[in-house]
C-alpha positions in Angstrom: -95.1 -105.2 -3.8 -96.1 -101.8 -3.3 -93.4 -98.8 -2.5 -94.4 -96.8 0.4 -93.4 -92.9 0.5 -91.0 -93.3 3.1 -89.0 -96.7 0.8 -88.9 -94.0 -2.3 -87.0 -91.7 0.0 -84.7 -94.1 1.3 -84.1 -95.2 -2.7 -83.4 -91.9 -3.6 -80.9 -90.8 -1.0 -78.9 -94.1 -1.1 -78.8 -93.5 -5.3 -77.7 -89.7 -4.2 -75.0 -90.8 -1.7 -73.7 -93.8 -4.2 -73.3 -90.7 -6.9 -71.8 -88.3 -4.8 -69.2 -90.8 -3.6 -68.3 -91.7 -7.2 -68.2 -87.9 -8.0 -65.7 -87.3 -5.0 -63.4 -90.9 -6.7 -63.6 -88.8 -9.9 -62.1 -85.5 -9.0 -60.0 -86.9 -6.7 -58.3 -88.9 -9.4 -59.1 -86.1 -11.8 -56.6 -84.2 -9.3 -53.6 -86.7 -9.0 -53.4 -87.2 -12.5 -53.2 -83.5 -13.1 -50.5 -83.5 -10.4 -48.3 -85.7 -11.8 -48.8 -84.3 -14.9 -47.5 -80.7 -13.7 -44.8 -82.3 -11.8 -43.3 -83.8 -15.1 -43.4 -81.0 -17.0 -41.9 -78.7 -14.6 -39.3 -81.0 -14.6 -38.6 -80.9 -17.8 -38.1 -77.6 -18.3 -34.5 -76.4 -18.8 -33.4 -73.0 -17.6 -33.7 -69.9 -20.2 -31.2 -67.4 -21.0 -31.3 -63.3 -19.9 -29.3 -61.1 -21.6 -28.1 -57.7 -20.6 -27.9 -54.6 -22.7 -23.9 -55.2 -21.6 -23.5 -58.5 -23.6 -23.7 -60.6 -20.0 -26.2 -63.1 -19.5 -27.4 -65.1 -16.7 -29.6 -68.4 -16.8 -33.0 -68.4 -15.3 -35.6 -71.3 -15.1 -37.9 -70.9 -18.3 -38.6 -72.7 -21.2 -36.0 -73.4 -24.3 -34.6 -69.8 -26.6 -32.5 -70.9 -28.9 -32.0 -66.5 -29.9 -29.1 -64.9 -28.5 -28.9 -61.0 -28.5 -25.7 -60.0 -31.1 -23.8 -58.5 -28.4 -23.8 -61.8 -26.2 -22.5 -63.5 -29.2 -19.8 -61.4 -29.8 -18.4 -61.0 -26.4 -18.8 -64.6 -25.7 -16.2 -65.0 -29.0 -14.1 -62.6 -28.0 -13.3 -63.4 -24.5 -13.5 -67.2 -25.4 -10.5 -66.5 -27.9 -9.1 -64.4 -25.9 -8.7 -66.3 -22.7 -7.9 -69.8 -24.8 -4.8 -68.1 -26.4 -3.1 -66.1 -23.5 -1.4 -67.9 -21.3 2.1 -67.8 -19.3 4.4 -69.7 -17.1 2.2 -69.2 -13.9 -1.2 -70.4 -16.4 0.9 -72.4 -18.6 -0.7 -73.8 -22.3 -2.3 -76.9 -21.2 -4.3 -75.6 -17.9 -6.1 -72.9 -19.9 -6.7 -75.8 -22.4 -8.8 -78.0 -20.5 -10.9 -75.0 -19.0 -11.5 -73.3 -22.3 -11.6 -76.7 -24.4 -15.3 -76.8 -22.6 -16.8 -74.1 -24.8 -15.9 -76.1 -28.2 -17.6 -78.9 -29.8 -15.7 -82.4 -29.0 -15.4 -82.5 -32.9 -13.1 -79.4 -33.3 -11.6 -79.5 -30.2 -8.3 -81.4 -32.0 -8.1 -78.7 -35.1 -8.1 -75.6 -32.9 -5.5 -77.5 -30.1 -3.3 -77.9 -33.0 -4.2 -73.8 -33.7 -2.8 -72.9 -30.6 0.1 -74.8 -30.8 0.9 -73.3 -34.4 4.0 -71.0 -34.3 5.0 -72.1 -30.9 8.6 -74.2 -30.3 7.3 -77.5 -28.9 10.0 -77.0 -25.4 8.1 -74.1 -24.5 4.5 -76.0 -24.8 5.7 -78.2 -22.7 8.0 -75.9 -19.9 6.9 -72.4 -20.9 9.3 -70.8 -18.3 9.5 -67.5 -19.2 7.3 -67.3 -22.0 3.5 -65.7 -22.7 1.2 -65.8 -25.1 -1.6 -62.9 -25.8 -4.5 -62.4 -28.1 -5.3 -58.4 -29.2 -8.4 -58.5 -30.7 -8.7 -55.8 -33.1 -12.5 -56.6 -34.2 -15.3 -58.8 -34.4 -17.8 -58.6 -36.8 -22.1 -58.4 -36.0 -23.2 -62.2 -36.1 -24.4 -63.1 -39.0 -27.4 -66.4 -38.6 -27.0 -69.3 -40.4 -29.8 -70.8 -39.1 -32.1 -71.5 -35.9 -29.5 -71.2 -33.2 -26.7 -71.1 -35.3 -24.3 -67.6 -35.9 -21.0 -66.6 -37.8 -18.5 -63.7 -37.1 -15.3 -62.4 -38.3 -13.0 -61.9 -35.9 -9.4 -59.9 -36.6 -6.6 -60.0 -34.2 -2.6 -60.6 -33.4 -1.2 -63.1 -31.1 1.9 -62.1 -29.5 4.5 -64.7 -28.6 7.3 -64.2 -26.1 9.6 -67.0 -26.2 11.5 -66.4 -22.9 12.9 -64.2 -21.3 15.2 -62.4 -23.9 12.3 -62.2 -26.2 11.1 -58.5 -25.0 9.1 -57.7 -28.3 7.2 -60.6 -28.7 6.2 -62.1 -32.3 3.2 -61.4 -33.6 0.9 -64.1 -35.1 -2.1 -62.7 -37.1 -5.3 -64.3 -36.5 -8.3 -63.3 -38.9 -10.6 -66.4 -38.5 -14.4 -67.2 -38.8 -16.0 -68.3 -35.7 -19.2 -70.4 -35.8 -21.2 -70.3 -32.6 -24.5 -72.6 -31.8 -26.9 -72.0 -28.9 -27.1 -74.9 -26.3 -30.6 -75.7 -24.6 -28.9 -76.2 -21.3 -25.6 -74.9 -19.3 -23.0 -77.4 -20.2 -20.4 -76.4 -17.6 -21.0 -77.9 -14.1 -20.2 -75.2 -11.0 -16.7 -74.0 -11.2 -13.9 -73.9 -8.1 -14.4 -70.7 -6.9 -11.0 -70.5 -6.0 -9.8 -70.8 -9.6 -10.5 -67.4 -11.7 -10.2 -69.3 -14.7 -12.5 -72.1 -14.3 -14.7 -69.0 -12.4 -14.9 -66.9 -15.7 -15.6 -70.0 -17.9 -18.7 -70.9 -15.9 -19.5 -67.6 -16.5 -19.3 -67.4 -20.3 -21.2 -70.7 -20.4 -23.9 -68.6 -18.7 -24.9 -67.4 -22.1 -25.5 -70.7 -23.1 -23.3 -70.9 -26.7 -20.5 -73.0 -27.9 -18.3 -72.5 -30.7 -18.9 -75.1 -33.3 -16.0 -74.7 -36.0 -12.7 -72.0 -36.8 -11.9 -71.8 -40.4 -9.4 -69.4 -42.1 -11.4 -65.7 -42.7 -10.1 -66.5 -46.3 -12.3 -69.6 -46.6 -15.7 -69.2 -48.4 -16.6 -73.1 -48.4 -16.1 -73.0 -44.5 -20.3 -72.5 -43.9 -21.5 -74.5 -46.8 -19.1 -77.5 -45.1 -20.8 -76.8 -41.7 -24.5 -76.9 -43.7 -23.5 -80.1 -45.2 -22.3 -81.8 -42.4 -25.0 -81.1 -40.9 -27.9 -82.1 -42.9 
């Protein structure tokens, strides 16, 4: 059988349709998968942290930073501590607790309870009428990295008891304590009520993205190499 001209040229563009239509498939799926593939990974991305030549910080979307500037660190332990040990009759002990219990580890959240109870009559725990309790911090040392993520400071201050409402001078606690702070991939505190200052200015600190991961005694010098261990 002999092929005309004319059944060469119909060969040819049928081969070149078939081709191009199997070139068209190829991208098409070449396209979805690529899709999908973008759609995971954006998902997957967690917010990142910004931090302001103040010490604030505010989360936007990025990829994981496990660095933290030194002045984030430090005021995130200072106004942790200090808004976990103040409190008074109108923000009595166990409110501030269960906001400020949210920026420790579960693991430590027992030893530093039993901190803020220390030095404190039990009846005004439990009706503290009258009575107020205040941090003054006096200092906090530059953080001082342990490792990826991980940070120690120094901190030095008084608490100052008042016991009723005879108690005008207030006894003084001294707190000098080793703070061990870890950087979080993700905000860990859920959107506060607004109409609660507290729970407000908690969300806030969590902005930064940090948690404090132990308290030991500033006297203790086997308090990081317990931390290391326990966490190899």
């Amino acid at each position: 059988m002999l092929f005309t001209p004319k059944n060469n040229k119909t060969n040819i563009l049928s081969i070149f349709v078939v081709a191009t239509f199997g070139l068209h498939l190829f991208t098409i799926l070449l396209l979805m998968f690529h899709s999908s593939l973008l759609k995971r990974l954006s998902g997957n991305l967690p917010q990142s942290l910004v931090q302001l030549v103040d010490g604030r910080a505010i989360t936007v979307d990025s990829q994981e930073n496990l660095e933290r500037n030194p002045e984030t660190i430090r005021r995130f332990v200072g106004e942790t501590m200090t808004m976990m040990f103040t409190w008074s009759d109108k923000q009595p002990p166990q409110t501030v607790w269960q906001t400020t219990s949210e920026l420790l580890t579960g693991d430590i959240r027992r030893k530093v309870q039993a901190e803020i109870a220390q030095g404190i009559p039990k009846n005004v725990l439990v009706n503290p009428v009258g009575a107020e309790s205040v941090l003054l911090v006096r200092s906090i040392s530059q953080p001082e990295k342990i490792a990826d993520g991980q940070w120690q400071v120094d901190i030095a201050a008084n608490r100052l008891i008042f016991a009723g409402y005879n108690n005008k001078n207030g006894e003084a606690i001294p707190f000098n304590k080793k703070i061990f702070i870890r950087a979080l991939d993700t905000q860990a505190i859920s959107i506060p009520n607004p109409q609660n200052p507290l729970d407000s200015a908690i969300y806030r600190l969590n902005e930064a993205r940090l948690e404090i991961s132990n308290i030991c005694d500033i006297q203790d010098k086997t308090c990081a190499n317990k931390m290391m261990e326990v966490q190899k």
